[in-house]
TIMI-2910 file (N, C-alpha, C, CB; in pm, 1 decimal, decimal comma, always signed):
<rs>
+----------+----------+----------+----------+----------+----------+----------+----------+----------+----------+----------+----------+------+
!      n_x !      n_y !      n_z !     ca_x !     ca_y !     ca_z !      c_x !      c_y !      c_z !     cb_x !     cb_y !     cb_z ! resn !
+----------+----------+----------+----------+----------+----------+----------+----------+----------+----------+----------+----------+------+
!  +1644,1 !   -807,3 !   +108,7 !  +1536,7 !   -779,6 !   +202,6 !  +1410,9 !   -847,3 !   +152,1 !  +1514,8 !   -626,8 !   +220,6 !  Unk !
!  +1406,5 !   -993,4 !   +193,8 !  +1286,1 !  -1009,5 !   +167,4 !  +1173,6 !  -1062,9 !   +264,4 !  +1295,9 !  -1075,2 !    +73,1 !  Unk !
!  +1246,6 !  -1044,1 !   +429,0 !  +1150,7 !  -1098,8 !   +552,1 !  +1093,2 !   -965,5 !   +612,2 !  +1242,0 !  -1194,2 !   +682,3 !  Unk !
!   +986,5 !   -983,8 !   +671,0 !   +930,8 !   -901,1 !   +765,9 !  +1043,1 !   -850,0 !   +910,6 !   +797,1 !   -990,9 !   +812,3 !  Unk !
!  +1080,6 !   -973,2 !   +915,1 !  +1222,8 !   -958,0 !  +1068,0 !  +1317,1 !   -860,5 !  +1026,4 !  +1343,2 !  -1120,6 !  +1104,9 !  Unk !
!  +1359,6 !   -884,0 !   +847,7 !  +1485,8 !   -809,9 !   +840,9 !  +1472,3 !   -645,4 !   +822,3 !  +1566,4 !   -871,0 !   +720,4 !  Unk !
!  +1305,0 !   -609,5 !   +778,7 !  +1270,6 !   -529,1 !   +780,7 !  +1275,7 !   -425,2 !   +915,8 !  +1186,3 !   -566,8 !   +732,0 !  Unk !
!  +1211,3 !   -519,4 !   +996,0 !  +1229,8 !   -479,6 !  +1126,4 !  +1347,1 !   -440,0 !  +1190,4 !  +1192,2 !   -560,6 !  +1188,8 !  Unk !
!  +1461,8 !   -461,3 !  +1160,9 !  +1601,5 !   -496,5 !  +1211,9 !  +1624,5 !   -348,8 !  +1181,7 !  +1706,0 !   -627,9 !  +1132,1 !  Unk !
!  +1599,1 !   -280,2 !  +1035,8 !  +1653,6 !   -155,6 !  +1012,9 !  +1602,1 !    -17,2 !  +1109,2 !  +1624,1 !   -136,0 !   +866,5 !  Unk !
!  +1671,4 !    +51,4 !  +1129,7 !  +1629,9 !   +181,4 !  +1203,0 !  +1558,4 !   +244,2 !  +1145,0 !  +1715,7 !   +265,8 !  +1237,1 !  Unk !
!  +1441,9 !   +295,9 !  +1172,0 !  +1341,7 !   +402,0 !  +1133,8 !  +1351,9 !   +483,5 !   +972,6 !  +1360,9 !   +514,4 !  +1253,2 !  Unk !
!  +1486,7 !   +542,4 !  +1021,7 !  +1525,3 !   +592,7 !   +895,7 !  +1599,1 !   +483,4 !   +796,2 !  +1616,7 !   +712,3 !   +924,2 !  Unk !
!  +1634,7 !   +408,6 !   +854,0 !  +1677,4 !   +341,6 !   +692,8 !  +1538,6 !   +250,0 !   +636,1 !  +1840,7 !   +208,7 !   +708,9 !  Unk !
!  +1451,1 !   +235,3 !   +698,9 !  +1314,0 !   +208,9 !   +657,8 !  +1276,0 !   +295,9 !   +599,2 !  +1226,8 !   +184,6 !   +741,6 !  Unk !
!  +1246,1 !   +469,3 !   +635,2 !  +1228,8 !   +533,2 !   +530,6 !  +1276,9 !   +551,3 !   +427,0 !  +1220,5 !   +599,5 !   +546,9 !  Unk !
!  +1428,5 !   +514,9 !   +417,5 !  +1501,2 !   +551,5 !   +277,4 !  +1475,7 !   +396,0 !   +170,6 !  +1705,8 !   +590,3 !   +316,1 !  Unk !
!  +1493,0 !   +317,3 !   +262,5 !  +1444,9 !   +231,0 !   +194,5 !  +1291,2 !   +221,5 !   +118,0 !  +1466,1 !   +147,7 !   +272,0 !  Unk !
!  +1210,6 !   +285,7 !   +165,7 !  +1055,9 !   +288,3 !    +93,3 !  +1106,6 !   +397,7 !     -1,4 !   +896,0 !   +337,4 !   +202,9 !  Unk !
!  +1163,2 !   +512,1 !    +22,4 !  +1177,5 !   +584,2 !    -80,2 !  +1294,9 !   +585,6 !   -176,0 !  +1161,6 !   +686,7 !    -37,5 !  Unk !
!  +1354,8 !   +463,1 !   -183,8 !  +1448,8 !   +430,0 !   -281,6 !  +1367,1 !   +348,9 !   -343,5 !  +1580,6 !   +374,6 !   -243,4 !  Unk !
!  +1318,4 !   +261,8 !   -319,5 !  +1270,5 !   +138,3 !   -374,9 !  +1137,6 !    +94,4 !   -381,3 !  +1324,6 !    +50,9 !   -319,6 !  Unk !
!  +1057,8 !   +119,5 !   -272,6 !   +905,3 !   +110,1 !   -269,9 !   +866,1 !   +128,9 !   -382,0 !   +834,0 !   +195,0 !   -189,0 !  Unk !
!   +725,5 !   +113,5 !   -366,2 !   +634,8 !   +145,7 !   -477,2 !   +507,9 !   +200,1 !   -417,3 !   +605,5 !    +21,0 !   -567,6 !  Unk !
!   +457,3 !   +299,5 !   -385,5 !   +351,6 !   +357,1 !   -353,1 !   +229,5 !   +320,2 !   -388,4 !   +362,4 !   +454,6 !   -379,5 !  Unk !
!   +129,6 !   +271,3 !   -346,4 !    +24,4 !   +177,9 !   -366,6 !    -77,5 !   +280,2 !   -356,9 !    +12,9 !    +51,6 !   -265,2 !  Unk !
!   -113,7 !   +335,8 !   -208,2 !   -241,6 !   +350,6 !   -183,6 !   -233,1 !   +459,4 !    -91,9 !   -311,2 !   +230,6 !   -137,5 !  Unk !
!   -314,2 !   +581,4 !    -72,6 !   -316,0 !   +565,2 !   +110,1 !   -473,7 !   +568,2 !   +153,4 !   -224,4 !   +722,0 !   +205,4 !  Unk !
!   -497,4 !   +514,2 !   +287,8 !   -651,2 !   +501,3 !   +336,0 !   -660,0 !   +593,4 !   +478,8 !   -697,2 !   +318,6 !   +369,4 !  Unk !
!   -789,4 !   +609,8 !   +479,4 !   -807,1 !   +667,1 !   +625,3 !   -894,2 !   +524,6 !   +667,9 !   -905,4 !   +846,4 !   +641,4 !  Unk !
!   -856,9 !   +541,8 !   +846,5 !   -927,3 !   +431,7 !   +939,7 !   -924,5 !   +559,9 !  +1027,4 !   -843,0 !   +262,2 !   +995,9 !  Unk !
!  -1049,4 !   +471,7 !  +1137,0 !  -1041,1 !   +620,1 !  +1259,9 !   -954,9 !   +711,0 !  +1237,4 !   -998,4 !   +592,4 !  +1412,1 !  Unk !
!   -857,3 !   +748,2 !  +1356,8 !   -798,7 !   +849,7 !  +1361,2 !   -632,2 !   +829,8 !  +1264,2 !   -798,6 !   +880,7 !  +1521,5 !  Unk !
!   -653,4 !   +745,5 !  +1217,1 !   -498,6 !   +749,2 !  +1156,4 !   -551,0 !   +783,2 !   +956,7 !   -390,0 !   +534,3 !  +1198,1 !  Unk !
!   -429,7 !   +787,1 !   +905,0 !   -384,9 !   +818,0 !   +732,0 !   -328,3 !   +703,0 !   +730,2 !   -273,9 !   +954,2 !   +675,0 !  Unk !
!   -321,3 !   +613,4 !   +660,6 !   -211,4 !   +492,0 !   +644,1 !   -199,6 !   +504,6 !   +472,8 !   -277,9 !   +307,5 !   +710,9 !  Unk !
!    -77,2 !   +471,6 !   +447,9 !    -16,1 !   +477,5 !   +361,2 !    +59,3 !   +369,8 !   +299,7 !    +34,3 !   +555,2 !   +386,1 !  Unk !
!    +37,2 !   +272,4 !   +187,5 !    +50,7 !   +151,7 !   +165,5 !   +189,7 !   +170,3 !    +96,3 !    -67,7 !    +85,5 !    +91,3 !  Unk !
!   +325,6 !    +92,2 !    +78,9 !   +411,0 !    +52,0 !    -28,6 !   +417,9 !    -72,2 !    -12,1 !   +537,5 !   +108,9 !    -38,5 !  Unk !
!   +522,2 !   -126,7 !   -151,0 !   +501,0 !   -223,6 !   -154,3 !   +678,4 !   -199,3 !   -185,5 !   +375,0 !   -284,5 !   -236,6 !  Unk !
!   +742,3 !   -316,0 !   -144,9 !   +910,0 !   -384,3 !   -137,6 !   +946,6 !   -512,3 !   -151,8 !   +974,4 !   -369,2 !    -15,5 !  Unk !
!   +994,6 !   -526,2 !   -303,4 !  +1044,2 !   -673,2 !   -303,5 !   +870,1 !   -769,7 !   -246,5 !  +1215,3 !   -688,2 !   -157,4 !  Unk !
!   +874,6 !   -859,3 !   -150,1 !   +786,0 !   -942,5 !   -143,8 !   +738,8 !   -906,3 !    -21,7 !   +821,7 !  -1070,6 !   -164,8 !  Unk !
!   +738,6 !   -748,4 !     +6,6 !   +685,8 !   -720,3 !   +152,0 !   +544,5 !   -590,7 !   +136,8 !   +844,5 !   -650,0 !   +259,4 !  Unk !
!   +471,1 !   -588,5 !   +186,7 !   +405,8 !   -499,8 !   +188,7 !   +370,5 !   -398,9 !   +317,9 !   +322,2 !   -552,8 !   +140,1 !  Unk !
!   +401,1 !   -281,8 !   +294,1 !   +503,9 !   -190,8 !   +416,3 !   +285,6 !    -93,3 !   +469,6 !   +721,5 !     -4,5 !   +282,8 !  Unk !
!   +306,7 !    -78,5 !   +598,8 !   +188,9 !    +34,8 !   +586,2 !   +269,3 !   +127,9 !   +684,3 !     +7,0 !    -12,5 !   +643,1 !  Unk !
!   +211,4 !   +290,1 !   +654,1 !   +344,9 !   +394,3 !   +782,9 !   +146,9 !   +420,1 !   +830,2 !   +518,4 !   +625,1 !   +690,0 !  Unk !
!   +153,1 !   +431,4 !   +931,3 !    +82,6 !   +494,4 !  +1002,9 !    +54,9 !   +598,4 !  +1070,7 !    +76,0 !   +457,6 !  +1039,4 !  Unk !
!    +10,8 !   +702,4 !  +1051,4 !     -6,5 !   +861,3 !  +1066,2 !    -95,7 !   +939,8 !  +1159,3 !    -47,4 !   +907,4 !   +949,5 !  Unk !
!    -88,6 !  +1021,8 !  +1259,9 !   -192,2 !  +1056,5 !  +1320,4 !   -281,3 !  +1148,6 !  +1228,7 !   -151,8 !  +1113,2 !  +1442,0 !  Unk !
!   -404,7 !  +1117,6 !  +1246,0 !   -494,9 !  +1226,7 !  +1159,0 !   -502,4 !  +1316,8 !  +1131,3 !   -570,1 !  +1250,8 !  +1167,1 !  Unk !
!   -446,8 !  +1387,0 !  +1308,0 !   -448,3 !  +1574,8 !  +1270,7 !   -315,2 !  +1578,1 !  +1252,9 !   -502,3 !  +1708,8 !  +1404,9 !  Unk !
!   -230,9 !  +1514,0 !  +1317,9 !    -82,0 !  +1614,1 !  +1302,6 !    -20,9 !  +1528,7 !  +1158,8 !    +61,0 !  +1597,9 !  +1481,3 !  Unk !
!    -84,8 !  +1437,0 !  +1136,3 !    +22,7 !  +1361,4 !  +1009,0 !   +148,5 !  +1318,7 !  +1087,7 !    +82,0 !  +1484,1 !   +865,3 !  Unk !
!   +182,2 !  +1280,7 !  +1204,0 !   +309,5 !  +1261,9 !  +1240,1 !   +268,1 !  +1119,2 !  +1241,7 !   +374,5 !  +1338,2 !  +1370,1 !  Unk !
!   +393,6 !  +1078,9 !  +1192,0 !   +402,4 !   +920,6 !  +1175,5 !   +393,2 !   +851,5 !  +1345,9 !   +576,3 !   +875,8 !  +1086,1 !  Unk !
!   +328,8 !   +708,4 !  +1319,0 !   +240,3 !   +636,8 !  +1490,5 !   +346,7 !   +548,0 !  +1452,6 !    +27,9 !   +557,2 !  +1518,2 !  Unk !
!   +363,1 !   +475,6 !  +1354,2 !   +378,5 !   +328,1 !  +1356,2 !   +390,2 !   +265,6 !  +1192,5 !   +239,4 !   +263,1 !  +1441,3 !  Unk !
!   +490,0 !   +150,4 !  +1195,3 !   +518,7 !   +130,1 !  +1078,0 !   +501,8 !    -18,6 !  +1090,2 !   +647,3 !   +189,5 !  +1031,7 !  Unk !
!   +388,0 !   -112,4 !   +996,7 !   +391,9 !   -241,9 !   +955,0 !   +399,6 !   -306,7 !   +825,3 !   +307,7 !   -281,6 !   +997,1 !  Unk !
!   +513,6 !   -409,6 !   +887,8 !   +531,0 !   -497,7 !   +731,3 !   +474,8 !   -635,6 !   +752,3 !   +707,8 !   -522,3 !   +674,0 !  Unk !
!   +437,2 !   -695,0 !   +584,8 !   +374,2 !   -770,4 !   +597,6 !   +441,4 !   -866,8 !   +492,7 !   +248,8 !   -727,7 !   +596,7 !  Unk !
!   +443,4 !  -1001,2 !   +500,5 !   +465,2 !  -1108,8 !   +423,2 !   +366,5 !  -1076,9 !   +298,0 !   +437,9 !  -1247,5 !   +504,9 !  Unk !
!   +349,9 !  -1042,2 !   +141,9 !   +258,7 !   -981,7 !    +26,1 !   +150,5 !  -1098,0 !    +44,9 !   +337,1 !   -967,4 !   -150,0 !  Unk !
!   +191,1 !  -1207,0 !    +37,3 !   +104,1 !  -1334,0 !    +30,2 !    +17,7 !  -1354,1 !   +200,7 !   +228,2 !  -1485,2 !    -12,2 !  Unk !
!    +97,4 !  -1303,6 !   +311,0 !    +17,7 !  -1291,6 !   +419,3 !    -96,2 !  -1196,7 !   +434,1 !    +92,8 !  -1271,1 !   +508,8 !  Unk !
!    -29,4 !  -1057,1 !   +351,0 !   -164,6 !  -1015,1 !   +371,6 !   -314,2 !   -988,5 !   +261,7 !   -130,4 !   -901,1 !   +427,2 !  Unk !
!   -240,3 !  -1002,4 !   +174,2 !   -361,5 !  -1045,2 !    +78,5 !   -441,4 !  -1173,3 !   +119,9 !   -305,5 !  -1074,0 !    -68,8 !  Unk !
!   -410,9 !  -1245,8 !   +218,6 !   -489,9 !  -1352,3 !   +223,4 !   -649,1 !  -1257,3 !   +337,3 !   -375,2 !  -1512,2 !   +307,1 !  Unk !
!   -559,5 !  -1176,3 !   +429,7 !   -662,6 !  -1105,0 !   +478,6 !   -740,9 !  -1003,2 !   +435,0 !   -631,7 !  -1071,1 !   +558,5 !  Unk !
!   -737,3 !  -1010,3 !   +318,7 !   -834,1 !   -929,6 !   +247,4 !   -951,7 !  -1008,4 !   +188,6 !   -765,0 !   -856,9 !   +138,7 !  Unk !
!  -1000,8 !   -959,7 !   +251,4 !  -1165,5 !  -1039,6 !   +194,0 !  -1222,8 !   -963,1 !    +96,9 !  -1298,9 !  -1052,5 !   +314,0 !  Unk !
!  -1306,4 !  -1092,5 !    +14,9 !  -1340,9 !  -1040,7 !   -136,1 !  -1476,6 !   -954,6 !    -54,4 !  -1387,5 !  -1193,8 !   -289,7 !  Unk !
!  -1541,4 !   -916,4 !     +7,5 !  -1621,0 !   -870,0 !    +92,4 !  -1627,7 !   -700,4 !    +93,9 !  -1579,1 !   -932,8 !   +216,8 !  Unk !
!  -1435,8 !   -688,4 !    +91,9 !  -1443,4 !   -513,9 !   +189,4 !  -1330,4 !   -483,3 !    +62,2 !  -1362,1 !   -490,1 !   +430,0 !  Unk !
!  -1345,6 !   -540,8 !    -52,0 !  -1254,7 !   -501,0 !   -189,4 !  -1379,5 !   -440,9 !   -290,2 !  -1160,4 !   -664,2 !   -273,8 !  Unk !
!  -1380,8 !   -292,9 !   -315,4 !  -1452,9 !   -260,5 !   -406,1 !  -1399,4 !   -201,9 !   -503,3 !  -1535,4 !   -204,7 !   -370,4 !  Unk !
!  -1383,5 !   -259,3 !   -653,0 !  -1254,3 !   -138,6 !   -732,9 !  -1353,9 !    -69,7 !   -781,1 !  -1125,4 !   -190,0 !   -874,1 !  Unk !
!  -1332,6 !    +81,7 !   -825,5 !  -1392,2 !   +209,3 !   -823,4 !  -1395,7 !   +186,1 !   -982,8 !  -1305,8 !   +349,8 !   -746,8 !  Unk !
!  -1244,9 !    +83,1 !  -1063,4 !  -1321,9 !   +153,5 !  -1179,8 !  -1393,8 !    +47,4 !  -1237,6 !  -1231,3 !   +228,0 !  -1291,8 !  Unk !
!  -1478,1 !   +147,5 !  -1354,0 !  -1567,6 !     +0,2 !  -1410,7 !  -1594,9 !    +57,4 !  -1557,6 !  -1748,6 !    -46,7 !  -1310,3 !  Unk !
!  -1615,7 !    -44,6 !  -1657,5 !  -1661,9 !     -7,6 !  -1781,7 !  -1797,9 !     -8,3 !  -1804,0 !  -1609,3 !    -78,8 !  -1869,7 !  Unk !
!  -1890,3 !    +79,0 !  -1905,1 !  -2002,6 !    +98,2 !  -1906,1 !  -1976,9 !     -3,7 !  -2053,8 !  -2063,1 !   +260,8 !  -1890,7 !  Unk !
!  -2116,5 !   -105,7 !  -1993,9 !  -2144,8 !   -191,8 !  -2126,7 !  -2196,4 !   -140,3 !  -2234,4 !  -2227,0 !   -290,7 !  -2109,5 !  Unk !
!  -2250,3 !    -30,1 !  -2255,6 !  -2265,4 !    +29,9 !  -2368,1 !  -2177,1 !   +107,4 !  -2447,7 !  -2344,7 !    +86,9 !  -2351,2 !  Unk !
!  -2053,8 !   +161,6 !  -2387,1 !  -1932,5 !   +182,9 !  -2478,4 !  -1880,6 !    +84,4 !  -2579,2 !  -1826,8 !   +204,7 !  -2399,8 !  Unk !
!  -1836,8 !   +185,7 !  -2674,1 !  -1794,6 !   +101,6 !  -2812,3 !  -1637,0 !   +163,5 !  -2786,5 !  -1893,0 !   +153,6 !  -2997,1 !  Unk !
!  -1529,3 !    +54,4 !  -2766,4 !  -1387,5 !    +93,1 !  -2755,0 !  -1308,0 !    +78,9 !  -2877,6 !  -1323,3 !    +16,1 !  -2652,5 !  Unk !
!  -1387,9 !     -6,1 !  -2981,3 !  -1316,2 !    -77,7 !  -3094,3 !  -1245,6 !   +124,1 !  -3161,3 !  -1474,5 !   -208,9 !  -3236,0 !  Unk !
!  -1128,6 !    +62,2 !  -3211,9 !  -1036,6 !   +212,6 !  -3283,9 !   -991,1 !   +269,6 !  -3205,6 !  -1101,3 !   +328,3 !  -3357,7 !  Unk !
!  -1011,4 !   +298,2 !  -3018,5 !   -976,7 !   +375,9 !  -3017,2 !   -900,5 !   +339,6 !  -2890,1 !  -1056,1 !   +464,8 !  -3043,2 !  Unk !
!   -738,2 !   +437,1 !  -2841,4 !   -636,7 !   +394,6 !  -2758,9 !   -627,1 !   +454,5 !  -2637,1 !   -525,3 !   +405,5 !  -2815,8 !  Unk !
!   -586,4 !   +396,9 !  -2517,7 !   -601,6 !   +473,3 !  -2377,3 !   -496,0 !   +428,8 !  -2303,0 !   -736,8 !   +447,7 !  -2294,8 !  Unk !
!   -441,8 !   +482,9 !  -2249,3 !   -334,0 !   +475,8 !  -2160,1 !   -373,9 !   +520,4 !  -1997,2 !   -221,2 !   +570,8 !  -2223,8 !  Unk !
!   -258,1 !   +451,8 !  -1914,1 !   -293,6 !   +470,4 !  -1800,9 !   -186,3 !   +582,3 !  -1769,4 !   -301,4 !   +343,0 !  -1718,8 !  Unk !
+----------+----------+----------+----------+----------+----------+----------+----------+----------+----------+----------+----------+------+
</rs>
């Protein structure tokens, strides 16, 4: 499975079993009224789409990884974490 088509081809549920065999859970975001929920498969990047109040799944899109990172603009990417330049890290160990 590595096209958007063949993705498409599977039934609902074997799309779900497939994200939850194999996916990798990325993210989830709110937009208006939906929850979207990011994985990632092999070279595809999956979003399920959710209604706001009921959480019942709207809609499911996959994406070519390299298609849609291209639509991400360095613009609307803010990463949350950041190091303070005045920390001293030397000695000491952190894990994620």
């Amino acid at each position: 499975m590595s096209t958007c088509s063949s993705f498409y081809r599977l039934a609902y549920a074997e799309q779900a079993d497939l994200l939850l065999k194999k996916g990798t859970f990325i993210q989830t975001r709110r937009e208006s009224n939906f929850i979207i929920d990011l994985y990632e498969v092999q070279d595809l990047l999956i979003e399920i789409f959710y209604h706001k109040e009921t959480e019942e799944p709207v809609s499911v899109t996959a994406y070519n990884t390299n298609e849609k990172l291209k639509t991400l603009q360095k613009g609307n990417l803010s990463p949350r974490l950041r190091v303070k330049s005045n920390t001293n890290f030397s000695g000491t160990s952190f894990a994620a």
